[in-house]
C-alpha positions as CSV (number, residue, x, y, z in Angstrom):
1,X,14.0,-41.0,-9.1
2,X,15.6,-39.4,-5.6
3,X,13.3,-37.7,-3.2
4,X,15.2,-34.2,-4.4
5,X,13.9,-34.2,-8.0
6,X,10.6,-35.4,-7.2
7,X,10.6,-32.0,-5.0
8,X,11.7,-30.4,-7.4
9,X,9.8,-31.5,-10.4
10,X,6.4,-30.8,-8.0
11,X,7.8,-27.4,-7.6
12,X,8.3,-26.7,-11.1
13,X,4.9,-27.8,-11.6
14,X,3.7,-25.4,-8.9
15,X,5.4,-22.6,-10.6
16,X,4.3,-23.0,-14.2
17,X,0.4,-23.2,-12.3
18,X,1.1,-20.0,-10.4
19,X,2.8,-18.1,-13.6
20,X,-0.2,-19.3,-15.7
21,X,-2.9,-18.1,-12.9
22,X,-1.0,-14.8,-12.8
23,X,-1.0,-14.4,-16.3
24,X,-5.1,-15.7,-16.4
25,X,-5.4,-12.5,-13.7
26,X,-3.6,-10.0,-15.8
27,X,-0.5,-9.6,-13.0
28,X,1.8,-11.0,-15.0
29,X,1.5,-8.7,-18.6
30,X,5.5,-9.0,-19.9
31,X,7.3,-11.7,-20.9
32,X,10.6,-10.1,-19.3
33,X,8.1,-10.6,-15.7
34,X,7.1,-14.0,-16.6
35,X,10.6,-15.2,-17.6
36,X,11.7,-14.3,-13.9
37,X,8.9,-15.9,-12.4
38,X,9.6,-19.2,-14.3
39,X,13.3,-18.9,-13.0
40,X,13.2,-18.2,-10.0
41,X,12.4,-20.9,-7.3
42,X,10.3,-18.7,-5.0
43,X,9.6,-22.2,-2.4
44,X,13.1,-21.6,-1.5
45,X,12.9,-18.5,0.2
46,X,10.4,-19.8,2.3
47,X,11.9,-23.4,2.9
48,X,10.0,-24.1,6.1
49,X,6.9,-23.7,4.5
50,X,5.0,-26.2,2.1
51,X,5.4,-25.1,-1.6
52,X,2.0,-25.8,-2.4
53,X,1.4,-22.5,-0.1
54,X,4.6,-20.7,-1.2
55,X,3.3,-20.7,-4.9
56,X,-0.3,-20.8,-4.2
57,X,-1.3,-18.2,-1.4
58,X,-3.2,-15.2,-1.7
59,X,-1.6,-12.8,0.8
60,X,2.2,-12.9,2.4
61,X,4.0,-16.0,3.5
62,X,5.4,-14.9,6.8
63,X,8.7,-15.7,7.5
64,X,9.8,-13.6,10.6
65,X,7.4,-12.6,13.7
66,X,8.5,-10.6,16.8
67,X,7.8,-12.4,20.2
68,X,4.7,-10.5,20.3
69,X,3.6,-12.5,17.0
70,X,3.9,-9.2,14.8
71,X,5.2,-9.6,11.5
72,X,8.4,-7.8,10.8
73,X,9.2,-10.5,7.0
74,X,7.6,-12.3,4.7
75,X,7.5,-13.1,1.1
76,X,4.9,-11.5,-0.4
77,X,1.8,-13.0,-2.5
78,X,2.7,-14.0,-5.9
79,X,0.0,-11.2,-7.8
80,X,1.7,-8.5,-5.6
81,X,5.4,-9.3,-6.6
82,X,3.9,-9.9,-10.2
83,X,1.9,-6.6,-10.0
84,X,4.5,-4.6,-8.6
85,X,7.8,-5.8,-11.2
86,X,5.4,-4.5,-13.7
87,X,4.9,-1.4,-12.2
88,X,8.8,-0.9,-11.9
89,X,9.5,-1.3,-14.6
90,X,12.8,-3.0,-14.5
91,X,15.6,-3.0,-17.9
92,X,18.8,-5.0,-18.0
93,X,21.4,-3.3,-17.3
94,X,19.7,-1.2,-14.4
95,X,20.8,-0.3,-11.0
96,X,18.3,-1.2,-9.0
97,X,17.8,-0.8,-5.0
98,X,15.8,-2.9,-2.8
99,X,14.6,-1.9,0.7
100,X,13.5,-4.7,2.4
101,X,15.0,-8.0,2.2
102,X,13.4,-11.1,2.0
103,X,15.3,-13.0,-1.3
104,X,12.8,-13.4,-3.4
105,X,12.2,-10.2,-4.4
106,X,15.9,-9.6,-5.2
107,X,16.5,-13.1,-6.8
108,X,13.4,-11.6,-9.5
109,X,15.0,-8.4,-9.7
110,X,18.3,-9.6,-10.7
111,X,16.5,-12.2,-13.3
112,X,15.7,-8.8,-14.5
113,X,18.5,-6.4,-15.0
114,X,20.7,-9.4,-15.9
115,X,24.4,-9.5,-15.7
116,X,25.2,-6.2,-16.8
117,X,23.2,-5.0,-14.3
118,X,23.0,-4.4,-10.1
119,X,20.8,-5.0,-7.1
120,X,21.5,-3.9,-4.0
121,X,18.9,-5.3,-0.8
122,X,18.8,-3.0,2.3
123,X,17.0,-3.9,5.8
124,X,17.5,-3.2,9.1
125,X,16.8,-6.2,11.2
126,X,20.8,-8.3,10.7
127,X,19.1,-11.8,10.9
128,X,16.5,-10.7,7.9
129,X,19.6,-9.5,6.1
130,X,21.7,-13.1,7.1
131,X,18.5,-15.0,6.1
132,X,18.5,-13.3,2.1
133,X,21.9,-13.3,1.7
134,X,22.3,-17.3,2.9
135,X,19.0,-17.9,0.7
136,X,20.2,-15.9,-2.4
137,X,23.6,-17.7,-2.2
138,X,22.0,-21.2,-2.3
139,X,19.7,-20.3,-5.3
140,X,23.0,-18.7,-7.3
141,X,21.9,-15.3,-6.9
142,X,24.5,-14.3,-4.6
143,X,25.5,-11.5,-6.8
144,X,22.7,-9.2,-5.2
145,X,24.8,-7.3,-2.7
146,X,22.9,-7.2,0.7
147,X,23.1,-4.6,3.1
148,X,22.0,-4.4,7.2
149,X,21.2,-1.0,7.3
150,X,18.1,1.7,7.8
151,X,17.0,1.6,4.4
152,X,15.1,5.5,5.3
153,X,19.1,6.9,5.2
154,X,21.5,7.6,2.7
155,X,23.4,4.5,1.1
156,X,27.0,4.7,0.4
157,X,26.2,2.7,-2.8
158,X,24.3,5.6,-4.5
159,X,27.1,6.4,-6.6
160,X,27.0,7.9,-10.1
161,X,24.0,9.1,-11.4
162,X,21.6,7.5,-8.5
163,X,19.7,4.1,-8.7
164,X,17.7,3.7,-12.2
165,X,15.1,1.9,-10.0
166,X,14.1,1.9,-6.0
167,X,12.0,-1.0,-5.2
168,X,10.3,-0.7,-1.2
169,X,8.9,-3.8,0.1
170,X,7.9,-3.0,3.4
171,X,5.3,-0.4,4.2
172,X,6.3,2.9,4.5
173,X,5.2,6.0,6.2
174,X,7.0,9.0,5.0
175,X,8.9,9.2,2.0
176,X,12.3,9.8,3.1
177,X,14.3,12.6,1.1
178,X,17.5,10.0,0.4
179,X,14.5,7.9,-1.6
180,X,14.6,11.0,-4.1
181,X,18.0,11.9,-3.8
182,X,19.3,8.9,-4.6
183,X,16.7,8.5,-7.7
184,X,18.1,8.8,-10.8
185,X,16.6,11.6,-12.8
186,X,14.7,9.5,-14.9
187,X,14.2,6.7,-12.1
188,X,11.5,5.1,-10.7
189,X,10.4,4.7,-7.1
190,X,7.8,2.2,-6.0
191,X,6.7,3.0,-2.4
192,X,4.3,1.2,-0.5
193,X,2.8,3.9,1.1
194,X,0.5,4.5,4.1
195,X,-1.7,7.9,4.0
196,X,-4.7,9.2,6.0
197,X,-4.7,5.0,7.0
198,X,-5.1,3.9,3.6
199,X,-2.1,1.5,2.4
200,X,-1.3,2.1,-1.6
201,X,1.6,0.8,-3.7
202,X,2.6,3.9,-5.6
203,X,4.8,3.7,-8.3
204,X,6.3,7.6,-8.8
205,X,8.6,9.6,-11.6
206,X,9.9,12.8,-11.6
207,X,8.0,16.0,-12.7
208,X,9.5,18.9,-12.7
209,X,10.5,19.3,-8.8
210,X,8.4,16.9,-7.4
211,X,7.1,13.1,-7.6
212,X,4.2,12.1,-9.4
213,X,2.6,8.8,-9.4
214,X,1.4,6.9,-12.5
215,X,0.5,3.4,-10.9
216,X,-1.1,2.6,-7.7
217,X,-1.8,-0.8,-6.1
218,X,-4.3,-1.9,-3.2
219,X,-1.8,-3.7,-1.1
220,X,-0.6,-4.3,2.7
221,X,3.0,-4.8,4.2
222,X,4.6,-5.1,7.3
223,X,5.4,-1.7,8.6
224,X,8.8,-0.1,8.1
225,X,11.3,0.2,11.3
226,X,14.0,2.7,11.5
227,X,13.7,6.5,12.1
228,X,10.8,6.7,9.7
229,X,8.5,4.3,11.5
230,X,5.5,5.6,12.5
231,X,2.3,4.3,13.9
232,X,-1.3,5.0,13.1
233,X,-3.5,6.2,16.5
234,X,-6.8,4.6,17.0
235,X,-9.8,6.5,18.7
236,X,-12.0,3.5,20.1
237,X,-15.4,4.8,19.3
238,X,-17.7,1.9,21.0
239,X,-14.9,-0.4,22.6
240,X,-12.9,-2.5,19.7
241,X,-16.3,-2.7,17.7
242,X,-15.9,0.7,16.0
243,X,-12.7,2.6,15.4
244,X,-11.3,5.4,14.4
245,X,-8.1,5.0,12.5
246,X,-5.9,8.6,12.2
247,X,-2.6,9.2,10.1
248,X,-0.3,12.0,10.2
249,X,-0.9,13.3,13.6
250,X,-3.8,15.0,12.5
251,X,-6.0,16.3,15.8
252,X,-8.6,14.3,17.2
253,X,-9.9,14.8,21.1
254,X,-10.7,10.7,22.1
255,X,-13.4,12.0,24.8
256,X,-15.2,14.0,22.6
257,X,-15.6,12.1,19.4
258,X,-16.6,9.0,21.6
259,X,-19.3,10.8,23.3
260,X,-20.5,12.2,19.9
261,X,-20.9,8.9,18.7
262,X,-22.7,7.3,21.2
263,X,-25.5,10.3,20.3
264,X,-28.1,10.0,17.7
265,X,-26.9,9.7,14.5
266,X,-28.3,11.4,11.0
267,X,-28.0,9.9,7.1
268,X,-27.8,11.7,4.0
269,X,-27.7,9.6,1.0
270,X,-26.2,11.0,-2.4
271,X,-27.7,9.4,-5.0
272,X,-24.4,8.3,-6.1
273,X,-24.7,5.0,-7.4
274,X,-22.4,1.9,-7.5
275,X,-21.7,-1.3,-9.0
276,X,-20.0,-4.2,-7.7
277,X,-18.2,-4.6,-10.4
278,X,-17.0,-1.2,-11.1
279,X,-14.9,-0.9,-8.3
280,X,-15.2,2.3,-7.4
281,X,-14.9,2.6,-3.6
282,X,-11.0,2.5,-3.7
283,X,-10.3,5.6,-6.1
284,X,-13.0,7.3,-4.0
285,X,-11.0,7.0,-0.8
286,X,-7.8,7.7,-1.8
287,X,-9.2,10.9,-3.9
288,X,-11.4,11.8,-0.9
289,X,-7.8,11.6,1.0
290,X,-7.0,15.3,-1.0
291,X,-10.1,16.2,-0.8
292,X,-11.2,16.7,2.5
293,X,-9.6,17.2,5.9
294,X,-9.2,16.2,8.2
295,X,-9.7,12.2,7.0
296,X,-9.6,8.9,8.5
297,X,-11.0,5.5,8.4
298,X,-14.1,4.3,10.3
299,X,-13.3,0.4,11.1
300,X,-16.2,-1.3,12.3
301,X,-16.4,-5.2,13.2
302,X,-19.4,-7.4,11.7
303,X,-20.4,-7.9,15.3
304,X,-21.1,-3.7,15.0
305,X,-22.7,-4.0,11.8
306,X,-25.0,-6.6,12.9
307,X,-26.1,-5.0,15.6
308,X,-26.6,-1.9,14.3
309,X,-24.0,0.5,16.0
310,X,-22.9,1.7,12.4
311,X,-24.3,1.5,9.1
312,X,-22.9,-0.8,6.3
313,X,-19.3,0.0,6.4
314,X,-17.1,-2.7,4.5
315,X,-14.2,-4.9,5.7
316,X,-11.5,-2.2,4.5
317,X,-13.2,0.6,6.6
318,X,-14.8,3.9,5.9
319,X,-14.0,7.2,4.8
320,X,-14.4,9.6,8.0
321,X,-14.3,13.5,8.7
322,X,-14.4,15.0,12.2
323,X,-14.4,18.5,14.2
324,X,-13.9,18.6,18.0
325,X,-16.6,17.1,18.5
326,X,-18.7,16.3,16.0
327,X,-17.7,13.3,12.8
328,X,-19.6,11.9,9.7
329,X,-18.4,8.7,7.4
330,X,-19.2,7.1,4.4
331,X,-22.1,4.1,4.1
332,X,-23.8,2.2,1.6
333,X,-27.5,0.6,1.2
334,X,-28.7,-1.9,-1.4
335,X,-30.7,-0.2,-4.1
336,X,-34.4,-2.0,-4.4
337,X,-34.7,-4.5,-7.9
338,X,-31.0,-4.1,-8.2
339,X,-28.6,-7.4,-7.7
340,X,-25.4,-5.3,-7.3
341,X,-26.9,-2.0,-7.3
342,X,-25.7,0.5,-4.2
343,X,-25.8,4.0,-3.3
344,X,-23.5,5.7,-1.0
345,X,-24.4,7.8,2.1
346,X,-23.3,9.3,5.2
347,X,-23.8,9.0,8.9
348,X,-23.2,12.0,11.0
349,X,-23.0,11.9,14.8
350,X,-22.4,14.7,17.4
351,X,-23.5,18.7,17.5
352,X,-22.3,19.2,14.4
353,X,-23.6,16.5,12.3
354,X,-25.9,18.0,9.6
355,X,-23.1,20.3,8.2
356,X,-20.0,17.3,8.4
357,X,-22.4,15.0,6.5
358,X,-23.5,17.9,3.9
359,X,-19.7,18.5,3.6
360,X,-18.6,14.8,2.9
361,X,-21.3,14.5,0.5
362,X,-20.8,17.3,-1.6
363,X,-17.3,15.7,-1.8
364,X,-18.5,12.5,-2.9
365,X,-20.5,14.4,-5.7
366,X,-18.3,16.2,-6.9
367,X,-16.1,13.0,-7.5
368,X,-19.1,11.4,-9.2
369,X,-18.8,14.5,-11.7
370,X,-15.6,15.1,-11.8
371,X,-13.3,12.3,-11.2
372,X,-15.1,9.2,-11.9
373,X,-14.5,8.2,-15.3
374,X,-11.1,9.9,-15.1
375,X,-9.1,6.9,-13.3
376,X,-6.6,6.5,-10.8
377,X,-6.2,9.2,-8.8
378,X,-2.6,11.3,-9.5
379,X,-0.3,11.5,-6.5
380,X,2.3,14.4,-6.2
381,X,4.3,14.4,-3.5
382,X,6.8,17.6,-3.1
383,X,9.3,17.8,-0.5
384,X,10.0,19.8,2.5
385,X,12.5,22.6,2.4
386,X,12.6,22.2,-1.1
387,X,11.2,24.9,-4.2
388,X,7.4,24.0,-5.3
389,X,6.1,23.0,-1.8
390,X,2.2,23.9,-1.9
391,X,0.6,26.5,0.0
392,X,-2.5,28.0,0.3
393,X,-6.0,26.1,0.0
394,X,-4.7,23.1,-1.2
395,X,-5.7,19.9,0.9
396,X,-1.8,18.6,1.4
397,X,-1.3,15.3,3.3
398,X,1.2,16.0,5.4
399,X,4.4,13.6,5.9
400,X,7.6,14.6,7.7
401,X,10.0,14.9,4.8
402,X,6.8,15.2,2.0
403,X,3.3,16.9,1.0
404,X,1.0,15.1,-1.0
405,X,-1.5,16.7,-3.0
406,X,-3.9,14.3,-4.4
407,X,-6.1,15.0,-7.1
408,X,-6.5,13.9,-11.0
């Protein structure tokens, strides 16, 4: 037997353990999604690294990093692709849209619609787009069309009645207005979507004259380039040891809100309980998101925890409110006799630090009545210029071309 067809016979191994794992996990649910996992040969789109990573690792497989060491590509982790095919939802026969090219992603998506079917791969970095289109060719996919281009403007391929499906693989912080436009009218667009510095996968339809989501997905991506790029800012609250991280321009005065937290700080616990297991944290903060404003995320390091400057405040961050110069965030403590037992609380800092924590806990209460047992939390996003745009009271998370409204 040749060195090739060992390779490949270990690969094929290393696929049918991954598929199985995935379908163990629950990512994998269709047999349309597994049948596109077991076909495609996902170590070839990242040939320069080993396939027992390829098929095995639990985040991104990087295959592009700027000079800086950023990543700008990278195939992403096999539950993510798995969990995010499902979401989409994908039909022979389909026109589908991709923007962000990598291969693999497109080589699945074309298992998917078929022959009768299209997928069209947009990015705007040229050797990104030369890399998937030389990969696809060699894995006899080259029937995706692929496209150097800023995937945030219109495409000249959006003929007809729009794309049945939009697919975005890199991590977006707007949702551009071609997105919808070129959407059929019973399409489906799968963003992955940053908002008040939380990072969701949302899978959106159409109602009436707006978006609204029916699937989101904890999940992280490289950041989007183009015209809709956009960077989170970052008020350093005690050096790089605690952080806060703020989306959507919302206001925030640096000097002030580091002063406040180097003052004495209060707590105010809830009596909203928590079990490790009920995983309840990430619908909190993303309905927090439209509940309050404005909202952030505290990051703190375990150097910060350790030593006290915050209280418990997990790896993904904290929920976090703020005046001029006053801001309260979300904590937990271990309840007594309990092995995964928690209750949440908040930490106020600065003049105004009674009220802010009164105020974010009221909000977490009324999710413990309200929203709870009621699941995922419902995105609508409705766009600018455009008829059904919110006003008033509502809490609106607000995007260049889009408001979200987030509620149940």
């Amino acid at each position: 037997m040749t060195e090739t067809q060992t390779d490949s016979d270990s690969a094929e191994l290393l696929r049918e353990g991954m598929v199985a794992e995935l379908r163990k996990q629950g990512a994998i649910v269709s047999d349309e999604v597994e049948a596109a996992f077991r076909a495609v040969p996902r170590h070839c789109f990242a040939p320069e690294v080993p396939a027992e990573d390829v098929y095995g690792a639990p985040e991104g497989v990087v295959t592009k990093r700027t000079t800086e060491g950023r990543w700008v590509s990278s195939v992403s982790a096999p539950w993510l692709h798995a969990r995010m095919l499902e979401a989409t939802r994908v039909a022979p026969g389909m026109r589908v849209l991709e923007i962000g090219s990598g291969g693999c992603n497109a080589a699945l998506l074309s298992e998917l619609v078929g022959p009768e079917g299209e997928v069209t791969s947009i990015d705007i970095d040229p050797d990104i787009t030369a890399r998937a289109q030389r990969l696809l060719a060699a894995t006899g996919y080259d029937r995706v069309q692929v496209i150097t281009a800023d995937g945030a403007q219109p495409t000249s391929d959006a003929t007809g009645g729009g794309f049945d499906r939009i697919i975005v693989t890199v991590g977006a912080a707007d949702l551009p207005a071609p997105w919808v436009d070129q959407l059929a009218d019973d399409g489906r667009l799968l963003v992955p979507l940053r908002f008040r510095s939380l990072s969701r996968t949302i899978a959106f339809t159409r109602e009436d004259d707006h978006l609204r989501s029916d699937a989101l997905i904890r999940s992280g991506f490289v950041a989007m380039q183009g015209v809709s790029a956009h960077a989170p800012r970052t008020v350093q609250l005690a050096g790089s040891d605690v952080r806060l991280v703020v989306d959507e321009d919302q206001a925030v005065d640096d000097t002030a809100l580091t002063k406040a937290f180097a003052e004495p700080r209060c707590e105010r616990w809830t009596g909203v309980e928590l079990t490790g297991s009920e995983r309840v944290l990430p619908r909190l903060d993303v309905w927090l998101a439209g509940a309050v404003a404005p909202y952030g995320r505290l990051r703190a390091t375990s150097e910060a925890n350790d030593r006290g400057l915050v209280g418990w405040v997990l790896g993904s961050g904290a929920a976090c409110i703020w005046t001029g110069d006053s801001l309260a965030y979300l904590t937990l403590r271990a309840q007594e006799g309990q092995r995964d037992g928690f209750e949440i609380g908040v930490i106020g800092h600065g003049p105004a630090r009674e009220e802010l924590s009164e105020r974010l806990a009221t909000a977490v209460s009324r999710f413990d009545r309200e929203a709870r047992h009621a699941g995922e939390p419902v995105v609508r996003a409705y766009f600018r210029g455009r008829r059904g745009f919110p006003a008033g009271d509502v809490v609106t998370v607000d995007k260049p071309s889009a408001g979200l409204v987030i509620g149940t």
